[in-house]
C-alpha positions as CSV (number, residue, x, y, z in Angstrom):
1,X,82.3,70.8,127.9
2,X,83.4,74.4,127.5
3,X,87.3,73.3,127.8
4,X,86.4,70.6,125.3
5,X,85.2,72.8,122.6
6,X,87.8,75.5,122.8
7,X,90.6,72.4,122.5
8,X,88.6,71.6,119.3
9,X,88.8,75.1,118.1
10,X,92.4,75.4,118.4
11,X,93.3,72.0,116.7
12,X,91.5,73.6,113.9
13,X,93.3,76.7,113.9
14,X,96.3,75.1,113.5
15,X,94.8,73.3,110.7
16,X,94.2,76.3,109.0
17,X,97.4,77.7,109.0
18,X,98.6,74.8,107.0
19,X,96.3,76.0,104.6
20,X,97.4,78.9,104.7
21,X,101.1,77.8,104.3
22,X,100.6,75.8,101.1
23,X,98.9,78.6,99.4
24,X,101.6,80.8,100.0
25,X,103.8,77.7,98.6
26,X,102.1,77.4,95.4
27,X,101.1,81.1,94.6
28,X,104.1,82.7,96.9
29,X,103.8,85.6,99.0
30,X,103.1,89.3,97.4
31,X,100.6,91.4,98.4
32,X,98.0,91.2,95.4
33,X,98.2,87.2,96.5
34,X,98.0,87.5,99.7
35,X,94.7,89.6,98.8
36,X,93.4,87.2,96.7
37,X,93.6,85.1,99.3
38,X,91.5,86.7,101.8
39,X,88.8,87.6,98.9
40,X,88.0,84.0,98.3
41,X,88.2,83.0,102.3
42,X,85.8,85.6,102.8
43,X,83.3,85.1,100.0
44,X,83.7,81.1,101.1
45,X,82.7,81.8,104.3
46,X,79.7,84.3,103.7
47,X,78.6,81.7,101.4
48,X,79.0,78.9,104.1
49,X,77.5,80.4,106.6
50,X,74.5,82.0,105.1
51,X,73.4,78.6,104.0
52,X,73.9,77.8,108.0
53,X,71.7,80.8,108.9
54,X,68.9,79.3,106.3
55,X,69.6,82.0,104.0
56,X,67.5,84.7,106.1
57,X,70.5,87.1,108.2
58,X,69.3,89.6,110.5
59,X,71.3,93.2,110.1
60,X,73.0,95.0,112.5
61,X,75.2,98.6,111.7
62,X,76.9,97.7,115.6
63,X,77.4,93.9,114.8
64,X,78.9,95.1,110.8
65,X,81.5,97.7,112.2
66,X,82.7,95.1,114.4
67,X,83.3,92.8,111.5
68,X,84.7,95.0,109.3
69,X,86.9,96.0,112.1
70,X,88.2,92.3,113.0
71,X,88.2,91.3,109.1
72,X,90.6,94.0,108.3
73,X,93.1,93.2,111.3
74,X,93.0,89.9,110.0
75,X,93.2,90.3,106.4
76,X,96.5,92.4,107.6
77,X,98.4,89.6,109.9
78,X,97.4,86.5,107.2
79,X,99.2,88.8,104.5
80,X,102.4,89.7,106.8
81,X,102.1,86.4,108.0
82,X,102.7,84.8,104.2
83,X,106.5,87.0,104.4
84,X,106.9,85.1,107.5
85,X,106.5,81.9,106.7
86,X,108.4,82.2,103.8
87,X,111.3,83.7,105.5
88,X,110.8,82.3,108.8
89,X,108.3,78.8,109.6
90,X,105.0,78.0,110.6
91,X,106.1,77.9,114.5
92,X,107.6,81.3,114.6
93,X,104.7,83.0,112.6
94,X,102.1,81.4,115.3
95,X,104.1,82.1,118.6
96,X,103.6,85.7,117.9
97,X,100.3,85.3,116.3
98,X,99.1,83.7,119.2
99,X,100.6,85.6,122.0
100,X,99.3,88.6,120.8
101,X,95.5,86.9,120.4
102,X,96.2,86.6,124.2
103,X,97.9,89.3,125.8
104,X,96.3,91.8,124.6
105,X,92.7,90.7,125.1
106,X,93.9,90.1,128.4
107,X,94.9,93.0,129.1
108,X,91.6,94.7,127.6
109,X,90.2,92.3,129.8
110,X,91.4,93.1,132.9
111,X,91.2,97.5,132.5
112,X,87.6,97.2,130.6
113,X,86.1,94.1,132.0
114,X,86.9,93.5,135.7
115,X,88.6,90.2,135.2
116,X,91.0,89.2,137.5
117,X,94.5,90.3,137.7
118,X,97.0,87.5,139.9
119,X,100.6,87.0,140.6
120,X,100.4,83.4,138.5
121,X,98.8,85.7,135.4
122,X,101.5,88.4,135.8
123,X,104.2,85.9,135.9
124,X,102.9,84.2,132.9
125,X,102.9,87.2,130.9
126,X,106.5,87.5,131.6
127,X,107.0,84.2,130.6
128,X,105.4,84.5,127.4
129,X,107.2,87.8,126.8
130,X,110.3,86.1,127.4
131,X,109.3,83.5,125.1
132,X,108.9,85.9,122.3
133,X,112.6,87.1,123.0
134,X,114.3,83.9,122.9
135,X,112.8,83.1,119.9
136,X,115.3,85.3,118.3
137,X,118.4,84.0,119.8
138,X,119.8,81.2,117.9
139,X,121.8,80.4,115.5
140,X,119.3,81.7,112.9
141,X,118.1,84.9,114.3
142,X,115.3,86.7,112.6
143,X,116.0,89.6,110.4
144,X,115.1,93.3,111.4
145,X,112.4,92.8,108.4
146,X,111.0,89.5,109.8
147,X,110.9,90.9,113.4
148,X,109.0,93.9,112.8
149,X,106.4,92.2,110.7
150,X,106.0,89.8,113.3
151,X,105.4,92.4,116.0
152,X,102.4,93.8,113.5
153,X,101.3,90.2,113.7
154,X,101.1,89.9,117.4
155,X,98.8,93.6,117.4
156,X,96.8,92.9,114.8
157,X,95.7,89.4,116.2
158,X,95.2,91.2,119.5
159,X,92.8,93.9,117.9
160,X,91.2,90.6,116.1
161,X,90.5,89.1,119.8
162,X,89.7,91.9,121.2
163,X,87.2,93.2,118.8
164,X,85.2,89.8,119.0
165,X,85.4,89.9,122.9
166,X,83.9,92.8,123.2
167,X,81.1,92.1,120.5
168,X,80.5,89.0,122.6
169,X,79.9,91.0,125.6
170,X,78.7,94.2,124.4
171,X,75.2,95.5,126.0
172,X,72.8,97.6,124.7
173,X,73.4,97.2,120.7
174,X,71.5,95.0,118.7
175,X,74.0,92.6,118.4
176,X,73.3,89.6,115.5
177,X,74.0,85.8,116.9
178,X,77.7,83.9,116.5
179,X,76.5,82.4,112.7
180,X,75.2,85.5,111.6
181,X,78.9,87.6,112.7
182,X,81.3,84.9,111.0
183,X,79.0,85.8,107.5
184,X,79.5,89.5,108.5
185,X,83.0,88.8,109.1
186,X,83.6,86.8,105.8
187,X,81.5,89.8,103.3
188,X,83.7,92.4,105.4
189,X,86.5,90.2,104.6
190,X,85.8,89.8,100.9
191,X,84.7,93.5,100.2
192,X,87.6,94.8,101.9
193,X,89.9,92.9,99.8
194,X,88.3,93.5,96.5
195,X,88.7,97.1,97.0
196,X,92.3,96.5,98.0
197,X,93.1,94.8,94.8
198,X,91.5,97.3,92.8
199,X,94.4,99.5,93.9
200,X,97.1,96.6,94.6
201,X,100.1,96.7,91.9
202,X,99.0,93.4,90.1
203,X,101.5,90.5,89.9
204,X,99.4,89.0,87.3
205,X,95.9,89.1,86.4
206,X,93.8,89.3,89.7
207,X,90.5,87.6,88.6
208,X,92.0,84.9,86.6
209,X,91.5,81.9,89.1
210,X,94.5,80.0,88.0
211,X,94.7,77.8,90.2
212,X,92.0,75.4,91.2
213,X,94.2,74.6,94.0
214,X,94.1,77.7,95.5
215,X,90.5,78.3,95.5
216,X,90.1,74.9,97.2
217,X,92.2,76.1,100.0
218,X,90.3,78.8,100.6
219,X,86.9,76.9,100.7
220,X,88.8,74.7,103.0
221,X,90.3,77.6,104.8
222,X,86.8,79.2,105.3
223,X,85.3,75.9,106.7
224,X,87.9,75.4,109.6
225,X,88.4,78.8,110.5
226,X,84.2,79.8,110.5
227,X,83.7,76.6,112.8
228,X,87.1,77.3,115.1
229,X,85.6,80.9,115.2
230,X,82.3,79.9,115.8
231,X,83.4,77.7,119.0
232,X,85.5,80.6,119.9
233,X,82.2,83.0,120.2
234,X,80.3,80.3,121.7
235,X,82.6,80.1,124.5
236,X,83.2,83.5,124.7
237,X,80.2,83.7,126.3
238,X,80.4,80.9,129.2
239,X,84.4,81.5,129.8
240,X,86.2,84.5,130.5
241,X,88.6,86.3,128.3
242,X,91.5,85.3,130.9
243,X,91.2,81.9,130.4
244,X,89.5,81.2,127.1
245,X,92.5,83.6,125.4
246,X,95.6,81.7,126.7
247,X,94.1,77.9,126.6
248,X,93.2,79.0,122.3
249,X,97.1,80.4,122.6
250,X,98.8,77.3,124.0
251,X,96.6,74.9,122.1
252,X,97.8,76.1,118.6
253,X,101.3,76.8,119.3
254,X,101.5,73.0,120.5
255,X,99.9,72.3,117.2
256,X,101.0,74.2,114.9
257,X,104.4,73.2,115.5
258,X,103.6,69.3,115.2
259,X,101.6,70.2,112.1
260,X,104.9,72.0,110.5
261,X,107.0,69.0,111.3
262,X,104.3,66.2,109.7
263,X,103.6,68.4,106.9
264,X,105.8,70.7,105.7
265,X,109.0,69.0,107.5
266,X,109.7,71.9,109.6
267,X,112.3,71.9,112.1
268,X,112.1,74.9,114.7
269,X,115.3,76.2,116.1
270,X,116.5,75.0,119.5
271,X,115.5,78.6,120.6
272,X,112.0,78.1,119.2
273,X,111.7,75.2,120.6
274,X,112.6,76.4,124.2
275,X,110.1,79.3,123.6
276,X,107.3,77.7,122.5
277,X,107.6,75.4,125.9
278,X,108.0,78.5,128.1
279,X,104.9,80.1,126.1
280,X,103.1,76.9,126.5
281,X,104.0,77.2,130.5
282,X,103.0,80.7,130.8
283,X,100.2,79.8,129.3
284,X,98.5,77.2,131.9
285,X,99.4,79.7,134.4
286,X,96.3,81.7,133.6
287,X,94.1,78.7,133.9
């Protein structure tokens, strides 16, 4: 049931990405929009989910420190992440968004949490490393610029997985339950990035709400990612973070590539192609 859920969640993360990718289409891909962004996906998602919790939300200083932490590592990667779909594609910005979700919570995993360390797990790290690196060999390579943002993508997405691990697990704090942290995560998300565009240079007028569009994506945004991330914390607690990481990781490369090509008419490069295969192998290695 467990491995059912999680394959859920990640069609759903790969959903969201498109979201994300037609935003940055029709408002492009500065930082005060990028901000904007995240300011209605968080207040979306507070709103959302504190309906869920029957508008009554138990507090928790451990449980809000957590969520600021996670909603600013993720506020960071979706706004790096709109320079790399505009300069790269959908498939690119989730093979490093996704291999960092995974190899670094596995790793945390292993030194923090006593989870097992194998020869099959250590050869698919290589293989996802490796995957990572061919990625840029093609005929296309990825600029300097792209490259290093993309590396900032894969650490922040790691921090993102795990902070929310480690909330999961944590014993001893008065931890709030999985619909109660995805509100935390989404008022953390939308206070941080009100703040941020109080000191952003502004591309145009921040508050204006020009687009109905846009606002609409990130109601839509907030819906798939709060119930991806809400399967993600429910299984969080059954599976451990050496499995649950790498099937999430797998899943949405697969689908965010098949998404791009339906939607947006990507084609990936014969060198993201091979490395989102050998990714996707490295992956089922750790299962």
């Amino acid at each position: 049931m467990h491995y059912l859920l999680v394959m859920i969640s990640t069609f759903l993360t790969a959903s969201n990405f498109s979201l994300s990718k037609r935003y940055q289409l029709t408002e492009g891909t500065g930082m005060e929009r990028g901000l904007r962004f995240n300011m209605y996906l968080g207040l979306a998602t507070a709103v959302i989910f504190f309906i869920l919790c029957g508008f009554k939300v138990a507090f928790s200083w451990f449980s809000l420190l957590m969520a600021c932490a996670m909603s600013f590592c993720a506020a960071a990667y979706t706004i790096l992440g709109f320079s790399v779909m505009k300069a790269g594609n959908m498939a690119l910005y989730t093979l490093f968004l996704m291999s960092g979700g995974m190899i670094l919570p596995y790793i945390f995993g292993v030194l923090f949490l006593n989870e097992k360390l194998t020869v099959l797990r250590i050869v698919g790290l290589l293989l996802i490393f490796a995957a990572v690196v061919i990625s840029n060999r093609s005929d296309r390579p990825i600029s300097k610029k792209i490259l290093i943002l993309c590396v900032a993508i894969f650490v922040f997405n790691g921090f993102v997985s795990i902070v929310s691990k480690a909330h999961q697990v944590a014993e001893g704090y008065a931890a709030v339950n999985n619909t109660e942290f995805v509100l935390y995560t989404g008022l953390a998300k939308f206070f941080l990035s009100f703040v941020a565009l109080l000191f952003c240079k502004k591309e145009q007028k921040i508050f204006t709400f020009s687009r109905k569009g846009s606002i609409l994506l990130a109601m839509g945004s907030a819906v798939l990612s709060g119930i991806a991330y809400s399967i993600q914390l429910f299984s969080a607690k059954e599976l451990p973070a050496t499995v649950l990481y790498p099937m999430i990781t797998g899943g949405v490369i697969i689908f965010s590539a098949l998404i791009a090509r339906v939607l947006f008419k990507e084609k990936p490069t014969k060198a993201q192609l091979i490395s989102i295969v050998i990714c996707f192998i490295g992956t089922l290695l750790f299962l």
